[in-house]
C-alpha positions, 0 to 999 in steps of 0.5 A: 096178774090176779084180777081180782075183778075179772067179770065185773062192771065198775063205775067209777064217778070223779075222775077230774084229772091224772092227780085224782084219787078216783083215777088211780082207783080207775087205774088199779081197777082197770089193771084187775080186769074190770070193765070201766064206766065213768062219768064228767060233769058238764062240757069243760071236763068232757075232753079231760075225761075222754081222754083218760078213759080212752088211755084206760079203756073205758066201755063207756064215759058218761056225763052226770052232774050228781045234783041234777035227777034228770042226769041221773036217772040218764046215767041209768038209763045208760047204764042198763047195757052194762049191767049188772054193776058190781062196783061203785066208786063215789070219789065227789065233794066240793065246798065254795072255796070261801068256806073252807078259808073262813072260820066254820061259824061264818058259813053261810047257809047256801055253802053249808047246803051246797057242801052238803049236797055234793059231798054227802047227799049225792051218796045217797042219789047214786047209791038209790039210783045205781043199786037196782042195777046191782042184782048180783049184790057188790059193793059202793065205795066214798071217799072220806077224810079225818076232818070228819071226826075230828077238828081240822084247821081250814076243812071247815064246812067239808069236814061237816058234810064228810060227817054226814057222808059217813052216817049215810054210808052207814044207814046205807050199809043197812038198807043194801046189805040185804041185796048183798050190796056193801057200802064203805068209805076210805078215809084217805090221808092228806094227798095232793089233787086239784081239791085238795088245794082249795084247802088253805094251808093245804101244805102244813097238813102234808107236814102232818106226816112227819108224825105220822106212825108210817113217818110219810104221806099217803101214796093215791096207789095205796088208796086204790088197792084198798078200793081193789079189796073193797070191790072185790071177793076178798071183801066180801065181809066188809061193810059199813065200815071207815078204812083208814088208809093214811100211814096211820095218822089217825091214832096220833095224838098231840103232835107235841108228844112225839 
């Protein structure tokens, strides 16, 4: 095995489940010789993660819902006996599920401030609160999609705050990079987990595939091994960066041209 990240601590926030892109880059880090920490967000996820991070032999589970400080600042306090952190991987978003079957010019302000909170500011949270931990530099990874440049049918008010998480990744990129700490996000194509069916139509942008270069959807293992090299020494020259991890998707125009 290579173990591309023996020797170091990895946190990981958003593992919900078997079926999120968080826990296949768990997974794949794990299988790279990292130490796990991860995070839930509240008591009903508790059990869900626990279990998980047992089958993943996690040094530690901790709970953190990213918009409130106060568990925060009690992640990092928690955080310390780890450190230094070397890898962080920020796999969260949500948006009522009204705004995102709803045309986007309906959005009401506390769902555009809401979607905004969660899926680009809390980049910002982790980021100020986990880097003075980082002392031997590292990298902070997001998770990103298509919808943030470009118009996708029922992502709506998620494709906004996907924006704005990548312009914050950038400025992040600049402010960390002195401290040798790396930011980017993975732009991974359509894939099925437990958000990503909150998305109406969900289905037709898996079709989408069909015209995709590679002709197929994206495999959450793919994304996993890009967020391997991102973590690691291999990486290293990497920053503030969008890798497109979606069979290609991304360079196709109009689908009535293939």
């Amino acid at each position: 095995m290579s173990h591309l990240l023996a020797g170091k601590t990895a946190l990981v926030l958003g593992v919900a489940n078997k079926w999120s892109i968080a826990y296949f880059i768990a997974r794949a880090f794990v299988r790279e010789g990292a130490s796990l920490v991860l995070t839930y967000q509240g008591e009903r996820q508790r059990a869900t993660v626990e279990e998980l991070g047992a089958e993943l032999t996690a040094a530690s589970i901790l709970n953190c819902d990213v918009t409130k400080q106060e568990e925060l600042d009690a992640l990092i306090s928690a955080l310390k006996q780890h450190a230094p952190v070397h890898a962080v991987v920020h796999s969260i978003a949500f948006a009522n599920r009204d705004d995102l079957s709803r045309p986007f010019v309906e959005t009401g302000r506390d769902g555009y401030l809401l979607a905004q909170e969660v899926s680009a500011y809390s980049l910002v949270a982790v980021a100020r609160a986990v880097s003075p931990l980082m002392t031997a530099g590292g990298s902070i990874t997001t998770l990103t999609y298509l919808g943030s440049t470009r118009v996708v049918q029922n992502y709506n008010v998620m494709g906004v705050a996907k924006a704005a998480l990548e312009a914050s990744m950038r400025y992040l990129a600049s402010d960390l990079g002195p401290a040798n700490i790396r930011v980017n996000a993975i732009s991974a194509g359509p894939i099925k987990t437990a958000s990503a069916r909150a998305v109406k139509d969900f289905s037709k942008m898996l079709e989408a595939a069909n015209i995709a270069p590679l002709r197929r959807n994206t495999d959450p293992a793919e994304v996993a091994d890009t967020a391997v090299f991102l973590a690691s020494d291999l990486g290293r020259g990497v920053t503030g960066n969008v890798l497109f991890v979606d069979a290609g998707f991304q360079v196709i125009g109009l689908a009535s041209a293939n």
